[in-house]
KEFIVEX-975801 format. One record per residue (C-alpha): residue in one letter; x, y, z. Coordinates in nm, 3 decimals. Example, Ala and Ser with C-alpha at 12.3 -4.5 7.8 and 13.67 -1.06 7.14 Angstrom:
<pts>
   r         X         Y         Z
   a     1.230    -0.450     0.780
   s     1.367    -0.106     0.714
</pts>
This chain:
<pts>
   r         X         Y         Z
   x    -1.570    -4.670    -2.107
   x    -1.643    -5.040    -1.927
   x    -1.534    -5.061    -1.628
   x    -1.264    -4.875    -1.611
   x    -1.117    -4.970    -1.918
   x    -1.139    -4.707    -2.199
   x    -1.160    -4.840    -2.544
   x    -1.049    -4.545    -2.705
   x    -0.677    -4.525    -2.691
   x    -0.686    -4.925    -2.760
   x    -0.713    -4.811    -3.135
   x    -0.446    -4.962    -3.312
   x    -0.317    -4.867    -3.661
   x    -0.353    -5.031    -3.975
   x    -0.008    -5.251    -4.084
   x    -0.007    -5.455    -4.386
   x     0.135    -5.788    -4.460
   x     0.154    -6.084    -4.251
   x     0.138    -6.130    -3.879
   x     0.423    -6.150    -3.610
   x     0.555    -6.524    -3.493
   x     0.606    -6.538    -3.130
   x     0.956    -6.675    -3.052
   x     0.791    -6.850    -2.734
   x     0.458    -7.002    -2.735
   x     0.259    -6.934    -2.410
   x    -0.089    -7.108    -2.386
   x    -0.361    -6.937    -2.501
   x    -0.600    -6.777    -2.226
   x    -0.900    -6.889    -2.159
   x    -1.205    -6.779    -2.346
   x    -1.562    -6.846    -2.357
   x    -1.810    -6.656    -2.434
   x    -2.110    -6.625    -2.586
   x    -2.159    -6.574    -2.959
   x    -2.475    -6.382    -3.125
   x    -2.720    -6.648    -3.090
   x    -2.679    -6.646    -2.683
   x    -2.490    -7.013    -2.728
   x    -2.158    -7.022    -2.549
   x    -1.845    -7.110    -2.742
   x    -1.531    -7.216    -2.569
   x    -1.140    -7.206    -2.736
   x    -1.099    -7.516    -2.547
   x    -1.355    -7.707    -2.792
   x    -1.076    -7.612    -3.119
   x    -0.801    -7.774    -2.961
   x    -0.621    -7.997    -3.227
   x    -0.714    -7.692    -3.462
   x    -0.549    -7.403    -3.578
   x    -0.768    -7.131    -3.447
   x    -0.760    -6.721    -3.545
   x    -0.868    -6.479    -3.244
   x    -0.958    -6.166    -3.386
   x    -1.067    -5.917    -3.112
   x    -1.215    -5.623    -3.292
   x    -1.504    -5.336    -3.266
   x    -1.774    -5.171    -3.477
   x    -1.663    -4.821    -3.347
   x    -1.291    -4.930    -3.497
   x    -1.207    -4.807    -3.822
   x    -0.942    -5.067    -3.952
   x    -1.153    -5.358    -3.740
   x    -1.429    -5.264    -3.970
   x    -1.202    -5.283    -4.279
   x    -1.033    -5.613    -4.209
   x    -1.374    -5.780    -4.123
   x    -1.482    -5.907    -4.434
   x    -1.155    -6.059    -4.499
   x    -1.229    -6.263    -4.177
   x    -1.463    -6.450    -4.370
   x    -1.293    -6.506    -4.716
   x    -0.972    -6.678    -4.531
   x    -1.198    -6.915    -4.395
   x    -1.299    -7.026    -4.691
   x    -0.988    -7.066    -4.778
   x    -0.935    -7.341    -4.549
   x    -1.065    -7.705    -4.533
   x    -1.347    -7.762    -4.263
   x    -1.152    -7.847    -3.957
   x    -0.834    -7.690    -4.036
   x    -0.845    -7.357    -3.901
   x    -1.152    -7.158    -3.718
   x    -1.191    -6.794    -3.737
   x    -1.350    -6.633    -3.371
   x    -1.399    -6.272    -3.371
   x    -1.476    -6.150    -3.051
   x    -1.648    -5.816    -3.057
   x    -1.513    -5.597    -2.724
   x    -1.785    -5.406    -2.518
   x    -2.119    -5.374    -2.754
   x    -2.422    -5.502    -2.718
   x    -2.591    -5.809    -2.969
   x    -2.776    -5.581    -3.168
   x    -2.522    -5.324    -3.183
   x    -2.276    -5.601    -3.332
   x    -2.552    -5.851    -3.538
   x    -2.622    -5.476    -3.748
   x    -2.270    -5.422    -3.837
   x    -2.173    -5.838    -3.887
   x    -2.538    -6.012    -4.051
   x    -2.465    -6.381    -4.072
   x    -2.122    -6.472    -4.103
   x    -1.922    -6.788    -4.184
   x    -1.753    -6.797    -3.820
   x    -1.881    -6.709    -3.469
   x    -1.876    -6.367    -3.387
   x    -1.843    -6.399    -2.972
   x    -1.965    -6.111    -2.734
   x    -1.739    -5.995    -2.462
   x    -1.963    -5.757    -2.340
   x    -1.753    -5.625    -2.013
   x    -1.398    -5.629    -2.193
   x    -1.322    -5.976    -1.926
   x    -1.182    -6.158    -2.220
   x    -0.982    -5.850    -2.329
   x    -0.765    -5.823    -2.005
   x    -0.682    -6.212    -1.988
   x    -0.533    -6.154    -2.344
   x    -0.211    -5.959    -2.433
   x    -0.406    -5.756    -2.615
   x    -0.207    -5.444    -2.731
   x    -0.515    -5.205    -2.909
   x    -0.825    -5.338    -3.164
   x    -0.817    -5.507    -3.401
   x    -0.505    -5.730    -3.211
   x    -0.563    -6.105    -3.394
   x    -0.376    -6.384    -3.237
   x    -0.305    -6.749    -3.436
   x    -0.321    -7.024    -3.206
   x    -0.172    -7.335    -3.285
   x    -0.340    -7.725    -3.283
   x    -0.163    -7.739    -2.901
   x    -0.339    -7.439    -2.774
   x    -0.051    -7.172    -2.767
   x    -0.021    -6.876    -2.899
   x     0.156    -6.858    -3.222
   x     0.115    -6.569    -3.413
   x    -0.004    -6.222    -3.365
   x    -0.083    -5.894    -3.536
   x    -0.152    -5.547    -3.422
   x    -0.340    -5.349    -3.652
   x    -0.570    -5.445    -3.923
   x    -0.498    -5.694    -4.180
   x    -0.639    -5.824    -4.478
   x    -0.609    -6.180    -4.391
   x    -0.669    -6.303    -4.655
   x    -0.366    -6.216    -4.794
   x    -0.115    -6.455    -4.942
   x     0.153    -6.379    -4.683
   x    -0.133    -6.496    -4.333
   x    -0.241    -6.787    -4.536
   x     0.085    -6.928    -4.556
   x     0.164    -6.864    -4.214
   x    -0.221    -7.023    -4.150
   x    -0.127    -7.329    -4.346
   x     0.282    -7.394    -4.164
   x     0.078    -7.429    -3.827
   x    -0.151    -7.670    -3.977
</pts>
């Protein structure tokens, strides 16, 4: 539990295919936080790029099965079209450096679950596409592989 806020029942089930386009596009939240090297990384710096927001957890069964597929869709993508940021909910650096290693995208540490409640974050993994303008875009509930045909197209009509 942090602060109130138990984790648990947050556990979202596995779907398959692509992820959900939002009829309205609401800005993005805020969020910056810092990533496993103790440097901060802010959304805010992507702007004018397409940018995926996976919030996600060791202790999370289909988090831990989508992960690595976190990592192939970015290198699916041109540098500077689309940014992968997985932000790992209520562990600790080691806790989450053990599970990760060294990826090809910033794994961010929201250590109190802050950047959780600003979100509309429905259970982990939720994953939200934000487009160049800042707004949310797409979202899916439940793991993914995404680097499946079906998100990279999605991926590639907001870029």
């Amino acid at each position: 539990m942090l602060a109130g806020l138990a984790l648990a029942p947050l556990l979202a089930r596995a779907q398959s295919g692509g992820m959900t386009a939002l009829a309205e596009r609401p800005p993005a939240p805020p969020l910056a936080l810092p990533d496993l090297d103790d440097q901060q990384v802010d959304l805010a710096a992507f702007r004018g790029r397409v940018v995926l927001v996976n919030f996600w957890a060791t202790w999370c069964p289909p988090c831990r099965k989508e992960f690595p597929s976190l990592g192939r869709l970015q290198k699916l993508f041109e540098p500077g079209q689309l940014a992968v940021l997985a932000v790992n909910v209520g562990e600790d650096a080691d806790t989450v450096f053990a599970f990760t290693g060294a990826t090809n995208f910033p794994v961010l540490l929201d250590r109190r679950a802050d950047a959780l409640r600003r979100w509309p974050v429905k259970g982990l993994p939720t994953t939200y596409g934000v487009d160049k303008a800042g707004r949310l875009a797409l979202r899916a509930v439940g793991g993914r592989e995404f680097d499946d045909p079906a998100v990279v197209a999605q991926l590639k009509e907001l870029i």
